[in-house]
C-alpha positions as a Markdown table, in Angstrom:
| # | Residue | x | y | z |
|---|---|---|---|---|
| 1 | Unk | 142.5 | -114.2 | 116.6 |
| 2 | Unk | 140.2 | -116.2 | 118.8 |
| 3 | Unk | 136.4 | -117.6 | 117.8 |
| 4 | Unk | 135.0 | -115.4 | 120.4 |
| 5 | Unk | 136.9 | -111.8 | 120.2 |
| 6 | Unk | 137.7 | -109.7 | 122.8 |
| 7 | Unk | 137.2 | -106.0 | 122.7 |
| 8 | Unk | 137.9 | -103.4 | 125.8 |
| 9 | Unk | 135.8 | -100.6 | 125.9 |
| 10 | Unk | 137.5 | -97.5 | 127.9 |
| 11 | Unk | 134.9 | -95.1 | 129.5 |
| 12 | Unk | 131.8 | -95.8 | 131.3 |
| 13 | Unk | 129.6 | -92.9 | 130.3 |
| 14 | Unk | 126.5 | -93.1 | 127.9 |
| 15 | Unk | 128.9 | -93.6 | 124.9 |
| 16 | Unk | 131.0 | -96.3 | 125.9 |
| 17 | Unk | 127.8 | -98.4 | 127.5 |
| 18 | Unk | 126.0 | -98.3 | 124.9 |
| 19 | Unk | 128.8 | -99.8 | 122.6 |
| 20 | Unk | 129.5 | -102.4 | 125.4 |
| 21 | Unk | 125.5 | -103.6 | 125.0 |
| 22 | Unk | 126.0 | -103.5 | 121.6 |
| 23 | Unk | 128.7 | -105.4 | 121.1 |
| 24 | Unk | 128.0 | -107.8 | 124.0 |
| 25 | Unk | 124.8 | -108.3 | 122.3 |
| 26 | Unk | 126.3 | -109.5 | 119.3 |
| 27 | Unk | 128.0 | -112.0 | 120.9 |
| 28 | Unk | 131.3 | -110.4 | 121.3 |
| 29 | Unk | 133.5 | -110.7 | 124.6 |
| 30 | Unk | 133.7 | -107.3 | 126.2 |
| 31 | Unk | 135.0 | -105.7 | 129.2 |
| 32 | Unk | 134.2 | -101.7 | 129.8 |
| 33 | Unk | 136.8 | -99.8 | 132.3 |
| 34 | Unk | 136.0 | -96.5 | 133.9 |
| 35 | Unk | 138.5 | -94.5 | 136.2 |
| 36 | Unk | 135.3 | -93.5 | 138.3 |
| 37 | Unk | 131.7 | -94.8 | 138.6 |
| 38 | Unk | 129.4 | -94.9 | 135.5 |
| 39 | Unk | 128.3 | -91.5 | 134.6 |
| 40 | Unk | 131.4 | -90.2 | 135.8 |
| 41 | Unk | 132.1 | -87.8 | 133.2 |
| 42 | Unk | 129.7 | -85.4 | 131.2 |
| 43 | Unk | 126.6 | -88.4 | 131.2 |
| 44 | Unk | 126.5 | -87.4 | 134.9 |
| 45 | Unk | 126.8 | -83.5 | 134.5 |
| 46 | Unk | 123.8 | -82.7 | 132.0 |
| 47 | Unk | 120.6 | -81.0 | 131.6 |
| 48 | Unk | 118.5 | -84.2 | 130.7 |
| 49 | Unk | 117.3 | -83.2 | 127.3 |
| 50 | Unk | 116.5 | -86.0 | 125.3 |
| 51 | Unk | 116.6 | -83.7 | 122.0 |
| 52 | Unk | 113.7 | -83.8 | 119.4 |
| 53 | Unk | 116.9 | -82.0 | 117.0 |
| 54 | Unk | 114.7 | -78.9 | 117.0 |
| 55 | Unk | 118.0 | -77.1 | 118.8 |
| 56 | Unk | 119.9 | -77.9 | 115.5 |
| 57 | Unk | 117.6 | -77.7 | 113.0 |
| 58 | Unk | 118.9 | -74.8 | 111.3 |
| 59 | Unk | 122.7 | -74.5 | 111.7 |
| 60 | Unk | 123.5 | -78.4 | 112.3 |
| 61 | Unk | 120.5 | -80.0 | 110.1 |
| 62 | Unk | 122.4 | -83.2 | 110.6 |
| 63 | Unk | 122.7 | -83.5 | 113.6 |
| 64 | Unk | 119.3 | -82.2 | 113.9 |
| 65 | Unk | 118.0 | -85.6 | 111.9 |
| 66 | Unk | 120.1 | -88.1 | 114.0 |
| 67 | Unk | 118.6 | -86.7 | 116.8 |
| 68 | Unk | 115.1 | -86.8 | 115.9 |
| 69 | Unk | 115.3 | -90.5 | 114.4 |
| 70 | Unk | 117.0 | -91.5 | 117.6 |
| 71 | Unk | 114.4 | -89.5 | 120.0 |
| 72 | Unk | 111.5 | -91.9 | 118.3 |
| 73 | Unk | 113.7 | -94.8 | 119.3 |
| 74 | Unk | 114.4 | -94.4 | 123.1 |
| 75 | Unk | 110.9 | -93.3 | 123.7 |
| 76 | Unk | 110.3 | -97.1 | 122.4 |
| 77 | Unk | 113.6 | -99.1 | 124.3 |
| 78 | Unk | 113.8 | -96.9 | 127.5 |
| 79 | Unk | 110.6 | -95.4 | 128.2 |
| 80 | Unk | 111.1 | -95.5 | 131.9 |
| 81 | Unk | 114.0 | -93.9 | 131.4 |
| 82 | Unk | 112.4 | -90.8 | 129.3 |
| 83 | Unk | 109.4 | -87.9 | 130.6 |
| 84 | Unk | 107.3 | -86.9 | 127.3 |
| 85 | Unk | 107.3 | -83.2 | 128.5 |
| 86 | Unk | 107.1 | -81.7 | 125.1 |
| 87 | Unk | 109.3 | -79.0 | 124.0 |
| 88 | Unk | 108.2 | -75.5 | 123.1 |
| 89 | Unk | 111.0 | -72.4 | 121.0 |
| 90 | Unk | 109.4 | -69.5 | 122.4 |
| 91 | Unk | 109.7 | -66.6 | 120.8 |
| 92 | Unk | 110.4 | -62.6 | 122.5 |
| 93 | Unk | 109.4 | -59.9 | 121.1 |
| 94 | Unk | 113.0 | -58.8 | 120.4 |
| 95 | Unk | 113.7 | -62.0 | 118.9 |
| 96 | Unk | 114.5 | -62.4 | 115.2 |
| 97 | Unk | 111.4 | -63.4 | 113.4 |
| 98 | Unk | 113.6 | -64.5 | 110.2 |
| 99 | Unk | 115.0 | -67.1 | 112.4 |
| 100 | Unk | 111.8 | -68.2 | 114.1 |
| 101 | Unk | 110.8 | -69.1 | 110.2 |
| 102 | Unk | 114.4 | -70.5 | 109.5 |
| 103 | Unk | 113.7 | -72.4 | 112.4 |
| 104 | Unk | 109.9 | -73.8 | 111.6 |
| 105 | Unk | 111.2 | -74.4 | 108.6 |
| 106 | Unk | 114.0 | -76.5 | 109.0 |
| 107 | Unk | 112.3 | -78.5 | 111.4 |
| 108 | Unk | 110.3 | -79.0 | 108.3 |
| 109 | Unk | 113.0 | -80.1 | 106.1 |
| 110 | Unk | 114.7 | -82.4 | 109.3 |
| 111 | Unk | 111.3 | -84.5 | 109.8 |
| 112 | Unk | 111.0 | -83.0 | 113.3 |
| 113 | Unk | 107.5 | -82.5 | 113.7 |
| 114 | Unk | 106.9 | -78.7 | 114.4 |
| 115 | Unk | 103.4 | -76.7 | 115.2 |
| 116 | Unk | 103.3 | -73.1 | 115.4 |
| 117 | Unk | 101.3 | -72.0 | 118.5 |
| 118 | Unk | 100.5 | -68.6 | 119.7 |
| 119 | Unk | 101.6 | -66.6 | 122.9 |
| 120 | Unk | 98.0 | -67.3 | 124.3 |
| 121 | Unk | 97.9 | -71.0 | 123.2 |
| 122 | Unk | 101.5 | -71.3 | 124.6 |
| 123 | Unk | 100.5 | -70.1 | 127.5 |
| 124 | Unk | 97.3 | -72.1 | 128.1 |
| 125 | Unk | 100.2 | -75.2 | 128.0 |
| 126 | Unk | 102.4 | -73.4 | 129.9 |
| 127 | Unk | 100.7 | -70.7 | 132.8 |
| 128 | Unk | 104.1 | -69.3 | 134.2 |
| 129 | Unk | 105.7 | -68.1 | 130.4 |
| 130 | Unk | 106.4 | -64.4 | 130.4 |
| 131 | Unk | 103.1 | -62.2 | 129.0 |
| 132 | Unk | 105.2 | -60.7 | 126.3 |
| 133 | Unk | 106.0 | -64.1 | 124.8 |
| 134 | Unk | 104.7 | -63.9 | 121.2 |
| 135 | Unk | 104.4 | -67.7 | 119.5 |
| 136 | Unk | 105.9 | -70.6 | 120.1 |
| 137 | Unk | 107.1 | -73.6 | 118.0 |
| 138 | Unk | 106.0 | -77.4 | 120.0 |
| 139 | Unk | 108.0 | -79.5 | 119.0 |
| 140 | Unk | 108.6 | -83.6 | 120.7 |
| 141 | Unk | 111.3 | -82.5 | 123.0 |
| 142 | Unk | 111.8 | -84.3 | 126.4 |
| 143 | Unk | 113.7 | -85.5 | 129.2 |
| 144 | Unk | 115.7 | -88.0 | 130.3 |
| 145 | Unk | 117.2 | -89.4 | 133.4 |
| 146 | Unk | 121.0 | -90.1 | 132.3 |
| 147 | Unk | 121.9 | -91.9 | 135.8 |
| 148 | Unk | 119.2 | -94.4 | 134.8 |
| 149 | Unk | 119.7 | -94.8 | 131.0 |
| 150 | Unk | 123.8 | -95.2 | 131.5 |
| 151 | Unk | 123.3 | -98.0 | 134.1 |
| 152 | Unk | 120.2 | -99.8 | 132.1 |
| 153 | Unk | 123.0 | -99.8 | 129.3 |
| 154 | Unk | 125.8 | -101.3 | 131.4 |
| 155 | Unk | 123.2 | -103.6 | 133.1 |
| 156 | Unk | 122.1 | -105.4 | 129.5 |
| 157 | Unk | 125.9 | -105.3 | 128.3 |
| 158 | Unk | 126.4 | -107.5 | 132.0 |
| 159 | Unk | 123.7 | -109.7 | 131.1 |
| 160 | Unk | 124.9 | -110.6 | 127.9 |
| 161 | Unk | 128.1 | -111.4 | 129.4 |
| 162 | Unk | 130.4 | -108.2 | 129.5 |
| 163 | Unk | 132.5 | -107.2 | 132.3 |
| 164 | Unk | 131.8 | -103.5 | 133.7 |
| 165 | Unk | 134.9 | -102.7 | 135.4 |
| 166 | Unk | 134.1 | -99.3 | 137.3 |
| 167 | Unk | 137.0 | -97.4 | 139.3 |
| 168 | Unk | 139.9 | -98.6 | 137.3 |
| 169 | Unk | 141.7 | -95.7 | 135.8 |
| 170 | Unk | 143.8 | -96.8 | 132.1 |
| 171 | Unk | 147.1 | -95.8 | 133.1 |
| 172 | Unk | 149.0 | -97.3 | 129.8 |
| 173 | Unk | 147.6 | -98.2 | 126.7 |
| 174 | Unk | 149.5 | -101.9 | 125.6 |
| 175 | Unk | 151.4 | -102.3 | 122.1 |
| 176 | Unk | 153.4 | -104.4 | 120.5 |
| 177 | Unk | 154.8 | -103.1 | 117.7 |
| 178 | Unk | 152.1 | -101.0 | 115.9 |
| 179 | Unk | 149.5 | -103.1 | 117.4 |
| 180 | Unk | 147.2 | -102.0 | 120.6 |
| 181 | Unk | 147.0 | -105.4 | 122.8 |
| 182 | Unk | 144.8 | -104.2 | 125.5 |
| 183 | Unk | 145.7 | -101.8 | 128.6 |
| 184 | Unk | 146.9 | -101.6 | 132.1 |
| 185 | Unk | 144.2 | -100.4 | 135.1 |
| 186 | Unk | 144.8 | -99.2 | 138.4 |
| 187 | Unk | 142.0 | -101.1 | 140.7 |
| 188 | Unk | 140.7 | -98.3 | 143.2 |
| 189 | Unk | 137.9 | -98.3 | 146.2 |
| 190 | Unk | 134.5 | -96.6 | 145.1 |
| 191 | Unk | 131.1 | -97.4 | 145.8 |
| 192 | Unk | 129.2 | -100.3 | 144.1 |
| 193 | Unk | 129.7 | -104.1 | 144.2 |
| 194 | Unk | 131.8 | -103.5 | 140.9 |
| 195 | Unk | 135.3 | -104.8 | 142.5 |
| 196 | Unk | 136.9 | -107.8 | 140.5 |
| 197 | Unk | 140.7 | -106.8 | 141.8 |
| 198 | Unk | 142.6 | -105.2 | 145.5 |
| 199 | Unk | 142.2 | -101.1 | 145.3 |
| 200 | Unk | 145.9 | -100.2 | 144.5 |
| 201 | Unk | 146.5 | -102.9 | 142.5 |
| 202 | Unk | 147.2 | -102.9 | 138.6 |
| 203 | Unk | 145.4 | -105.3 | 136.3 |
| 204 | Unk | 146.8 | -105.8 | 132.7 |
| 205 | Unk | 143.5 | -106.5 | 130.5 |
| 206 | Unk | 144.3 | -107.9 | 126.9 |
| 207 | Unk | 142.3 | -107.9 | 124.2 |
| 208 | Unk | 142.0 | -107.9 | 120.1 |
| 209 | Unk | 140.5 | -103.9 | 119.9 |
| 210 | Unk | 140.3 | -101.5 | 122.3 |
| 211 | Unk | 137.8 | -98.7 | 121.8 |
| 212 | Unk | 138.3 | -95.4 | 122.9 |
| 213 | Unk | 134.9 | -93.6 | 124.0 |
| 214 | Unk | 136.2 | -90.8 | 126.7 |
| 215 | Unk | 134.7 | -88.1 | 125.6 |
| 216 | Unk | 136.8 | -84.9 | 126.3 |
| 217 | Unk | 139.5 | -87.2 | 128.0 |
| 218 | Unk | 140.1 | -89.2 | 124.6 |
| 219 | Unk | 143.2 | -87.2 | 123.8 |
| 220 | Unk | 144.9 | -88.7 | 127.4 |
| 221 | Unk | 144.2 | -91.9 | 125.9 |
| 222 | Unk | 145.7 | -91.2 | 123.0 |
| 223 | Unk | 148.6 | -90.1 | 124.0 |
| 224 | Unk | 149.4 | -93.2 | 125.8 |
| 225 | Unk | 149.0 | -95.2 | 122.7 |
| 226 | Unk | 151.5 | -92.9 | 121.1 |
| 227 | Unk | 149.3 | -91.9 | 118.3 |
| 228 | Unk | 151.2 | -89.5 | 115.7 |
| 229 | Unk | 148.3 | -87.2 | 115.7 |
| 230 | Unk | 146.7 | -85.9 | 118.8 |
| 231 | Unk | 143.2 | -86.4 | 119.0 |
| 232 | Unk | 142.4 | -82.7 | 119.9 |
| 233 | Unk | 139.3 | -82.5 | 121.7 |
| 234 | Unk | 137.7 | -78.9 | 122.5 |
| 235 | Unk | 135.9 | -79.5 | 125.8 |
| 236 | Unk | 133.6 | -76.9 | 126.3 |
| 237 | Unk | 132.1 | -76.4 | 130.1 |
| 238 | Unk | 128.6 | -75.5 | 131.1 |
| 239 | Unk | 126.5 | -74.8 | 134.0 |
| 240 | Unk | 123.5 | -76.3 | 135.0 |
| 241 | Unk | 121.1 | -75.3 | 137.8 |
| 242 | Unk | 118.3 | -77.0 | 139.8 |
| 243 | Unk | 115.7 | -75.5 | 140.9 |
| 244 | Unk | 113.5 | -76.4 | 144.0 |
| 245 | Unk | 109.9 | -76.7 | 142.0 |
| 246 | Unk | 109.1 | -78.0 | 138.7 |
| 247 | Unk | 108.1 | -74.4 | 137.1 |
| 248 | Unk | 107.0 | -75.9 | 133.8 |
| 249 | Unk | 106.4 | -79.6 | 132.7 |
| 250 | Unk | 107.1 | -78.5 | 128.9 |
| 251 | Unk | 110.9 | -78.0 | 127.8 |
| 252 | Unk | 111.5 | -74.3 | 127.2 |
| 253 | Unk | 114.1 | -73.5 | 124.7 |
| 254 | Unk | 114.1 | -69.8 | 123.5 |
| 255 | Unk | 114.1 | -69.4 | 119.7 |
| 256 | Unk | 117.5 | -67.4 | 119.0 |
| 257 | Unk | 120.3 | -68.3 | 116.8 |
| 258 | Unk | 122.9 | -69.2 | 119.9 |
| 259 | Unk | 123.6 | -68.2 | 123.6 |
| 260 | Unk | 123.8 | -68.9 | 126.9 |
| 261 | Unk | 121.0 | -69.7 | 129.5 |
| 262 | Unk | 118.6 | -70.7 | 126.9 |
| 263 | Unk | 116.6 | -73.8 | 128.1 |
| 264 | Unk | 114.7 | -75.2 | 131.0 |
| 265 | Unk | 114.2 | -78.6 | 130.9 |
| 266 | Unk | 111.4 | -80.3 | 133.7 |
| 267 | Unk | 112.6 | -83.4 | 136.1 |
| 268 | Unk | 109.8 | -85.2 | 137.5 |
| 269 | Unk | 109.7 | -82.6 | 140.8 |
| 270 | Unk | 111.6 | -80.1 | 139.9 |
| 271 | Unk | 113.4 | -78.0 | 136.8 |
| 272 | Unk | 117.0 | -78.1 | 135.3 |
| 273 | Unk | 118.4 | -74.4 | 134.0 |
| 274 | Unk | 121.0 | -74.2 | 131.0 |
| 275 | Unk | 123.5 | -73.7 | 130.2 |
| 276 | Unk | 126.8 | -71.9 | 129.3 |
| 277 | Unk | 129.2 | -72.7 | 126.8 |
| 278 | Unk | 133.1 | -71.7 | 127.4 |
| 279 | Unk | 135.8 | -73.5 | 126.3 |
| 280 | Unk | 138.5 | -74.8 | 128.5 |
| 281 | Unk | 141.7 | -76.9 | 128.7 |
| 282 | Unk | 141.2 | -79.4 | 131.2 |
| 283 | Unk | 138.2 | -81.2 | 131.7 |
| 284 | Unk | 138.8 | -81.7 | 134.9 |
| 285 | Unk | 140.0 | -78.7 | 136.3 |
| 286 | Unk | 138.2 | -75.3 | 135.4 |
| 287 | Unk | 136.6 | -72.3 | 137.6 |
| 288 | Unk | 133.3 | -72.6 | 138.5 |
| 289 | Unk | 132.0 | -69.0 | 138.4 |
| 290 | Unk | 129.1 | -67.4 | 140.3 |
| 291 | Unk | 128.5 | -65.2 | 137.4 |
| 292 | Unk | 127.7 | -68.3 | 135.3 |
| 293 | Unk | 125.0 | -69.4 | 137.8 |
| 294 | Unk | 123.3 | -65.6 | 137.8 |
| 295 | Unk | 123.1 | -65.7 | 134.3 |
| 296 | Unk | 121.2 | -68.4 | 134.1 |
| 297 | Unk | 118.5 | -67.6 | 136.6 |
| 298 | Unk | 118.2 | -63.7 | 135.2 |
| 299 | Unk | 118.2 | -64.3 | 131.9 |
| 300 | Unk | 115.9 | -67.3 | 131.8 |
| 301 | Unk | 113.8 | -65.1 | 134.1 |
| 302 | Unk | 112.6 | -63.4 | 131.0 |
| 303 | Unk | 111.5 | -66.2 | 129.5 |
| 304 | Unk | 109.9 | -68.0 | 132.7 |
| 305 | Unk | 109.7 | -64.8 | 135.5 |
| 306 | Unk | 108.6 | -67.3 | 138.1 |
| 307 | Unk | 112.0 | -68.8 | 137.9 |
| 308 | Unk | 113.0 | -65.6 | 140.3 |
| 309 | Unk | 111.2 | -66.6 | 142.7 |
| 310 | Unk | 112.1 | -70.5 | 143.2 |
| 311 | Unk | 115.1 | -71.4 | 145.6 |
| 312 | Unk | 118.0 | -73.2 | 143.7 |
| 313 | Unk | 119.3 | -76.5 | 145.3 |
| 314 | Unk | 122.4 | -76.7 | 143.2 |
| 315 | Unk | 124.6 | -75.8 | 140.6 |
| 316 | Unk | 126.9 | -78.2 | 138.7 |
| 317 | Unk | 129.2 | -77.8 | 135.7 |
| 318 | Unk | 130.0 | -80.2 | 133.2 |
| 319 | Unk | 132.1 | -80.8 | 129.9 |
| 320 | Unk | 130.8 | -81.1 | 126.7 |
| 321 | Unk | 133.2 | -83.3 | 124.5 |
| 322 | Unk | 133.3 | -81.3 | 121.6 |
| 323 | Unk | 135.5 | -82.6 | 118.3 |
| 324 | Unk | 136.5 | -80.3 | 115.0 |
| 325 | Unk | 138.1 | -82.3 | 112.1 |
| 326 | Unk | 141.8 | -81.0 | 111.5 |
| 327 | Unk | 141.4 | -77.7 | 109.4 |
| 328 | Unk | 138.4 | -76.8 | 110.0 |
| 329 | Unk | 139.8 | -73.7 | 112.3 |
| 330 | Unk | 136.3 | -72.6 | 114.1 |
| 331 | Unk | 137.6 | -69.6 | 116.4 |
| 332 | Unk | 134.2 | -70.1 | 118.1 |
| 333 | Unk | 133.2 | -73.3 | 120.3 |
| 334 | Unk | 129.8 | -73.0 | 120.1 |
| 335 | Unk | 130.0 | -72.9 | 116.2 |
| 336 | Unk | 131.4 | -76.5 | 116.5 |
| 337 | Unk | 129.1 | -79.2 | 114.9 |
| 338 | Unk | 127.5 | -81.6 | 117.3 |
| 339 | Unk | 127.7 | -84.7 | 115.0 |
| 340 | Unk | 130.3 | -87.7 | 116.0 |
| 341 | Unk | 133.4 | -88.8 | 114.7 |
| 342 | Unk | 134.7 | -92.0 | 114.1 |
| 343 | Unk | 138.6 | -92.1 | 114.2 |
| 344 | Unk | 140.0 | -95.6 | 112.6 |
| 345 | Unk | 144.0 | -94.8 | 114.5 |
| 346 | Unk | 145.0 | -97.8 | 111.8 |
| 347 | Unk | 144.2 | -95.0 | 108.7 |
| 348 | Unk | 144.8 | -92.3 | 110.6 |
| 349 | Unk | 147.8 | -93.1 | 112.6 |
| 350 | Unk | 149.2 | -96.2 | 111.5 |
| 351 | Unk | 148.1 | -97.7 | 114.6 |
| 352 | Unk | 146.1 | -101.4 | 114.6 |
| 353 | Unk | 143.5 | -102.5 | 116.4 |
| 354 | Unk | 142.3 | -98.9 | 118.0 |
| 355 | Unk | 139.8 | -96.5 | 117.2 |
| 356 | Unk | 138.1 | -93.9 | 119.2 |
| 357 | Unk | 135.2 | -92.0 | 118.9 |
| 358 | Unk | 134.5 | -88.4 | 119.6 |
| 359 | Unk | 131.8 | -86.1 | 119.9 |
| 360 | Unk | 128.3 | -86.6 | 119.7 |
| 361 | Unk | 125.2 | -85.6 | 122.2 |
| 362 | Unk | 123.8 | -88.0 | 124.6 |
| 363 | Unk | 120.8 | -88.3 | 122.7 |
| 364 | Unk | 122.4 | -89.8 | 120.0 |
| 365 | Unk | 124.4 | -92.0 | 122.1 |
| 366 | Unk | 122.9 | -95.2 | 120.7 |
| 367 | Unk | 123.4 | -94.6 | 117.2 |
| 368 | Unk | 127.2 | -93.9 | 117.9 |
| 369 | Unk | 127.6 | -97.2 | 119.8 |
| 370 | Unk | 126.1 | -98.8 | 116.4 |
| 371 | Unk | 128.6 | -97.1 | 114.3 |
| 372 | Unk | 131.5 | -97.9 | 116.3 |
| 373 | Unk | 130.6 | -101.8 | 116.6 |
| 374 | Unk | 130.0 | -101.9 | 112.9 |
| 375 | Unk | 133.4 | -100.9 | 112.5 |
| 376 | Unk | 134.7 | -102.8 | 115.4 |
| 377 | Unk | 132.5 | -106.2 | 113.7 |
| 378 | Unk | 133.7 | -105.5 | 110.3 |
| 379 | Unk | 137.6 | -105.4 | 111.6 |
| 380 | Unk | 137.0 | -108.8 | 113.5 |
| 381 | Unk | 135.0 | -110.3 | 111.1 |
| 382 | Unk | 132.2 | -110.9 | 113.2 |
| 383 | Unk | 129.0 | -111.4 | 110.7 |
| 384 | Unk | 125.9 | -110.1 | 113.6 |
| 385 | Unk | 123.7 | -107.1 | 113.5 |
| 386 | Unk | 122.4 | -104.5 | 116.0 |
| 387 | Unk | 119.5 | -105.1 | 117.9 |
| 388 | Unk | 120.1 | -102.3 | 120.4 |
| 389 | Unk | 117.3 | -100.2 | 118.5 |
| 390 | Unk | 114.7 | -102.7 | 118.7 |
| 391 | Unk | 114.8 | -104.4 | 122.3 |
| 392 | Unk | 113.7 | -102.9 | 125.4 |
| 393 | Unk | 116.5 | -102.0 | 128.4 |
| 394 | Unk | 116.5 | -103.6 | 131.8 |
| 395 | Unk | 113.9 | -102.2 | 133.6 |
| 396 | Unk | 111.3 | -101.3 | 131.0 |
| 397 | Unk | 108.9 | -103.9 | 132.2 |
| 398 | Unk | 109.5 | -104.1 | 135.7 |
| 399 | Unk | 111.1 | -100.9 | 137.4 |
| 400 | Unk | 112.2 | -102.9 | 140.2 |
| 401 | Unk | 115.2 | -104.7 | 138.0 |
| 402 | Unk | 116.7 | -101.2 | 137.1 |
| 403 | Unk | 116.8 | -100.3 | 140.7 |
| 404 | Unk | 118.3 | -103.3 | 142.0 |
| 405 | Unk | 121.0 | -102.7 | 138.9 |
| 406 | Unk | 121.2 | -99.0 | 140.3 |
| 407 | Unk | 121.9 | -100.6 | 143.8 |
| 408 | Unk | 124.3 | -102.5 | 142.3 |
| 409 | Unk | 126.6 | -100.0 | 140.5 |
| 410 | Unk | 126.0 | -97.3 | 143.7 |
| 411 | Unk | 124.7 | -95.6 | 141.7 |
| 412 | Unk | 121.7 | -92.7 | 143.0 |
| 413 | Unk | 119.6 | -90.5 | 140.2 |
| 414 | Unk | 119.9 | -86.7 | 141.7 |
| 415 | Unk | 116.3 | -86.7 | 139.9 |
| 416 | Unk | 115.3 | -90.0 | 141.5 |
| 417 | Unk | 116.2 | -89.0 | 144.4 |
| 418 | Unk | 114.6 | -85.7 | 145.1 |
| 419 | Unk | 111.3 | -86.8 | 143.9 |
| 420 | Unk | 111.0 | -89.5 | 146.2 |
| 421 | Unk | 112.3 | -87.2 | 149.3 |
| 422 | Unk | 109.3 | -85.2 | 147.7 |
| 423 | Unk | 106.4 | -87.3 | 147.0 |
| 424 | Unk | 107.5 | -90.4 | 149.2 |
| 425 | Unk | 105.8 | -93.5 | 148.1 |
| 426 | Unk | 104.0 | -92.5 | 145.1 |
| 427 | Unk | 107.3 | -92.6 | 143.4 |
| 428 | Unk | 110.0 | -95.0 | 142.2 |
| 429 | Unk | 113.6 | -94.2 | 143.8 |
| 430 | Unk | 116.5 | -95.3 | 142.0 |
């Protein structure tokens, strides 16, 4: 193995760049691939919730404490990334009670900080809530721009010398023997400067560990490794809706056990409805249903009634990349933890240098990429810690650089972008 290892990190969503900064940042020689542009996958096709764990904190308490460790952190390394909105569980009068106390409470027990407000108080924050709205729970929810923090992460990987190779499918993983070498691409057109090779050309990339961190495709990519085991992902589709006008500049999450249409979650100029959850096969071909798109907008009516009124701009569906460890047997998606798995393939399939990851939530993106290039510095014997949680992303200082790197990548922020075609110069579009 050579001084200066070589790692290839497959997929270009928040996952896989923030494992290419972290590794790149410890000195290790990385190149990323991503069949599309950056954000291609589920980064691009979110609500924006940068979670305070409150969602979690009584069925997933876990997950529930990653996320509120790794809230405090990006509010730190990406703040002009993040929109401190806040985040309020309202409670209905025919909601549970029991669980609104399960809920303060383990919001108690997770370190999430949690203040009991009520309906008038709630109200005062937030004019347009229903009347009938009883308490509330404020908790440090808030939003993030996904388009900005995924390119910020592929930006400092480039800086500290990575390769971010954008629009290059993996159409084999390599081997010799039992041993992952690297993969084969296939170079296509797309927009961006990101273009090392001819579109239509293929491009074998070598490398001492490959990293696979797909998401809800990981089970492709492990078929063309020829693992023993499939790597059986349970994608899970949802809707999201945008709405013309920002009805609420607090996160609104209704305080119920689980269900669809559930949150609203405020982007600079406007709001974000969610979301369904319904599993799939594919996650890249599945119906996109009207009725999903009306149940967001009535039922979330009844927690924000001016909602009925607002005009929606669009409605887009993404995947959530949801993994279940073998045996487990959940019948029901949604039941499905949230935390991350790491899956060494030389343990588990007999397979060297490869591991993928699986699972997770975008706002504990960091913390997998840490995990992951632990492992991956461990197996290469590369002696150099994380820094990813303590220095600042492109662009924190001066917004200008993350644009530029925005330009770069052809990349556009929906958000971005419809605030500025809203408030003109008095914004930042990138």
């Amino acid at each position: 193995m050579s001084s200066n290892p070589h790692v290839i990190v497959i997929g270009g969503g928040s996952t896989g760049c923030g494992i290419a900064r972290d590794l790149s940042m410890r000195g290790v020689d990385v190149t990323l691939v991503e069949q599309g542009n950056l954000t291609h996958g589920t980064t691009g096709r979110m609500h924006g919730l940068l979670h305070s764990g409150g969602r979690y904190a009584v069925a997933d308490q876990a997950s529930a404490k990653e996320c509120m460790i790794e809230n405090r952190i990006l509010r730190d390394i990406a703040d002009h990334c993040v929109e401190e909105t806040g985040g309020l569980f309202v409670k209905r009068p025919e909601d549970s009670e029991e669980y609104f106390q399960k809920k303060l409470e383990g919001c108690k027990e997770c370190d999430i900080p949690a203040e009991v407000l009520s309906g008038e108080e709630a109200r005062e924050m937030e004019p347009y809530l229903a009347k009938d709205v009883e308490k509330a729970i404020r908790v440090p929810d808030g939003a993030v721009d996904p388009f900005r923090l995924c390119v910020a992460n592929a930006a400092s990987a480039e800086e500290h010398g990575a390769r971010i190779e954008t629009h290059a499918p993996v159409v084999d993983v390599l081997k010799e023997g039992d041993e992952v070498v690297g993969v084969e691409v296939e170079h296509e057109s797309g927009p961006g400067k990101r273009v090392h090779r001819e579109p239509g050309t293929r491009e074998e990339i070598r490398g001492d560990y490959v990293v696979n961190a797909t998401g809800a495709w990981a089970g492709e990519i492990g078929e063309m490794a020829g693992l023993e085991k499939e790597i059986e992902v349970r994608p899970g589709k949802g809707v999201m809706t945008i709405m013309n006008t920002r009805q609420v500049d607090t996160v609104i999450n209704r305080c119920k056990p689980k269900g669809d249409a559930d949150i609203v979650v405020p982007h600079e100029t406007t709001c974000i409805l969610g979301t369904t959850d319904v599993e799939v096969d594919d996650p890249e071909d599945y119906p996109e249903e009207q009725w999903e798109v009306d149940l967001m907008i009535d039922t979330l009516s009844e927690l924000v009634p001016i909602v009925e009124e607002a005009r929606t701009i669009r409605s887009f569906w993404g995947v959530r990349p949801l993994y279940e460890p073998p045996g487990t047997g959940t019948s029901d998606s949604t039941d499905i933890t949230r935390d991350f798995f790491l899956l060494d393939h030389s343990e588990r399939d007999s397979v060297e240098n490869f591991t993928s990851i699986v699972g997770g939530k975008f706002t504990t993106y960091r913390m997998m990429g840490e995990d992951i290039s632990d492992h991956v510095c461990d197996k290469l014997g590369v002696d150099a810690e994380c820094r990813t949680d303590e220095v600042p992303l492109p662009g924190s200082e001066d917004f200008s650089v993350l644009r530029d790197y925005m330009d770069e990548f052809g990349i556009r922020s929906p958000i971005g972008r419809r605030s500025a075609q809203r408030l003109g110069s008095r914004t930042d579009e990138c």
